[in-house]
C-alpha positions as CSV (number, residue, x, y, z in Angstrom):
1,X,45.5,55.2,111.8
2,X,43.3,56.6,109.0
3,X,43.2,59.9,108.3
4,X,39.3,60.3,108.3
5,X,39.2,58.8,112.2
6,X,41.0,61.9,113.4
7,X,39.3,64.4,115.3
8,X,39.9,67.4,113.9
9,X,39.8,71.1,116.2
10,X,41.1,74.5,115.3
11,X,42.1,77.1,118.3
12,X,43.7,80.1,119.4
13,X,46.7,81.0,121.4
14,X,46.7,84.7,121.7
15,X,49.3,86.6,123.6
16,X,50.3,90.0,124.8
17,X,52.7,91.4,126.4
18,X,52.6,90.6,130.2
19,X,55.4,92.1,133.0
20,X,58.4,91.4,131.4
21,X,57.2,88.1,129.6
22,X,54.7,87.2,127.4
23,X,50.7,86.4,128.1
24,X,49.0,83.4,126.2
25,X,45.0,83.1,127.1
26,X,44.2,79.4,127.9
27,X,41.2,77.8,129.3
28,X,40.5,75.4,131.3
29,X,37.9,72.4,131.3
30,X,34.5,72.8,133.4
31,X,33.4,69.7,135.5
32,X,34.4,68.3,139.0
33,X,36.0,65.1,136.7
34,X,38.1,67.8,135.2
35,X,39.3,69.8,138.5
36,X,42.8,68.3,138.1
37,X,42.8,68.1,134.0
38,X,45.3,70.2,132.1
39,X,44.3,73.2,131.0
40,X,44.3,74.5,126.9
41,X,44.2,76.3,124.3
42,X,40.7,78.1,123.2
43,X,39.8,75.1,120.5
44,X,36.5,73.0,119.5
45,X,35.7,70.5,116.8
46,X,35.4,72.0,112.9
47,X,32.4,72.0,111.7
48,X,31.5,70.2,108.5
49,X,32.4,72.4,105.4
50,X,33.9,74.8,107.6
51,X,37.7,76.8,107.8
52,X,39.6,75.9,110.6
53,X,40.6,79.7,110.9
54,X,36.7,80.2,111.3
55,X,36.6,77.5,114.1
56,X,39.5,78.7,115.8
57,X,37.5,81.9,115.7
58,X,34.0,81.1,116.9
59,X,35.6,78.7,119.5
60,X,37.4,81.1,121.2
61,X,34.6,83.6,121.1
62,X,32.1,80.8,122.5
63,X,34.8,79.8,125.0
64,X,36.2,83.1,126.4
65,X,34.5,85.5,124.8
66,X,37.0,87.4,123.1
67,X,37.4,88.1,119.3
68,X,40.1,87.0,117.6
69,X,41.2,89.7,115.3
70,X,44.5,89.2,113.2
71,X,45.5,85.6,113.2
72,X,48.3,83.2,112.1
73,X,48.5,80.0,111.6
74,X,50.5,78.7,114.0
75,X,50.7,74.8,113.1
76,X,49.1,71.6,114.2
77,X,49.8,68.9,116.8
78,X,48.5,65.9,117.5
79,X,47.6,64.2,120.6
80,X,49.7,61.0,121.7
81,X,46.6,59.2,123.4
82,X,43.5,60.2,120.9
83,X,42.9,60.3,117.9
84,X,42.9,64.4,118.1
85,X,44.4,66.7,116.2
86,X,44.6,70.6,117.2
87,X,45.2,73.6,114.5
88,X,46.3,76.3,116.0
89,X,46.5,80.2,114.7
90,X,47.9,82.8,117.0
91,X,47.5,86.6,117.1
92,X,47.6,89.5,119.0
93,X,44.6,90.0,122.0
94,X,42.8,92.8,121.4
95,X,44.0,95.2,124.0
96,X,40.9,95.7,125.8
97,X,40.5,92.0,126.5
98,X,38.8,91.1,129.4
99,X,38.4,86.6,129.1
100,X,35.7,85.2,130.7
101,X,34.3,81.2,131.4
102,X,31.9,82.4,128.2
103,X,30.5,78.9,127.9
104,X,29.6,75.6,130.2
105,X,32.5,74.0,128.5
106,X,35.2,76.0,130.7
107,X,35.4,76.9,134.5
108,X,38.4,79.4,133.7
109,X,39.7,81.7,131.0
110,X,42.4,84.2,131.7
111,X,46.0,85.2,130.2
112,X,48.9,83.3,131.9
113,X,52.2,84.2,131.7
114,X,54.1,81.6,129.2
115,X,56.1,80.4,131.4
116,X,53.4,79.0,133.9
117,X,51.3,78.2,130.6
118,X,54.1,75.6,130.1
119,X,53.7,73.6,133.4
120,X,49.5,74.2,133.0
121,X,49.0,73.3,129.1
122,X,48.1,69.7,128.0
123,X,51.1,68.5,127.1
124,X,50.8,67.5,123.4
125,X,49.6,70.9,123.0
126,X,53.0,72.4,124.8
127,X,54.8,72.9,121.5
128,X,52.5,75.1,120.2
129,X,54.0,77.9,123.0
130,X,57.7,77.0,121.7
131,X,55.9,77.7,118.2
132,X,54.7,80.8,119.5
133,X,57.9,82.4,120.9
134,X,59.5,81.9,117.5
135,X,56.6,83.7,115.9
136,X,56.7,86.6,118.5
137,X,60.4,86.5,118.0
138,X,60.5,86.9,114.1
139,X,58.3,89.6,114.7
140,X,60.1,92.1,117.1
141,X,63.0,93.3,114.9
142,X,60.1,95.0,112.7
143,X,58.8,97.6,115.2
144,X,56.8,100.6,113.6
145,X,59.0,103.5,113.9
């Protein structure tokens, strides 16, 4: 497989804190052929001469309308069956988040907790949560006081 025949995207996976667990916003394809698809991360193509922080970005705002503030980057995975490869950067929702279906592309945006995410997500796109929980993790011990 040649590099240059890959598909490049760039999302999000932002989290908060749900009851007890964490939240992860995903989306979910619009279309009747997609009623029983799995649902995903916030992502899109990159455009030509573009970051794939900045893509992650705009895709999630077109997508779900949120902003994106802080990001990560998270890491990449590819897809088994396409020639598809996903970037992903994770970051903290803004707290007054309120995901929406922001473009034709998805029927549903909203924050799931990670545990359902797992069974939901497409599944080359499931280590990306495992990725996530490490993150969060390496992040707790250094609370502001």
């Amino acid at each position: 497989m040649h590099a240059n025949h890959v598909k490049k995207t760039a999302g999000t996976l932002l989290y908060r804190p749900g009851q007890g667990t964490l939240e992860v916003l995903l989306v979910h394809p619009s279309g009747n052929y997609n009623r029983h698809a799995p649902w995903s991360i916030p992502k899109g193509l990159i455009d030509p001469g573009e970051e794939a922080e900045a893509a992650a970005r705009r895709e999630t705002w077109e997508e779900t309308g949120v902003v994106a503030s802080e990001l990560t980057p998270l890491g990449s995975v590819q897809y088994t069956k396409s020639r598809k490869s996903v970037e992903a950067f994770a970051g903290p929702a803004p707290i007054d988040s309120a995901p929406h279906p922001a473009s034709w592309e998805v029927d549903q945006a909203e924050f799931v907790p990670i545990e359902k995410a797992h069974k939901l997500l497409h599944p080359d796109q499931a280590p990306l949560l495992d990725l996530l929980v490490e993150l969060v993790a390496s992040r707790e011990p250094s609370k502001p006081s």
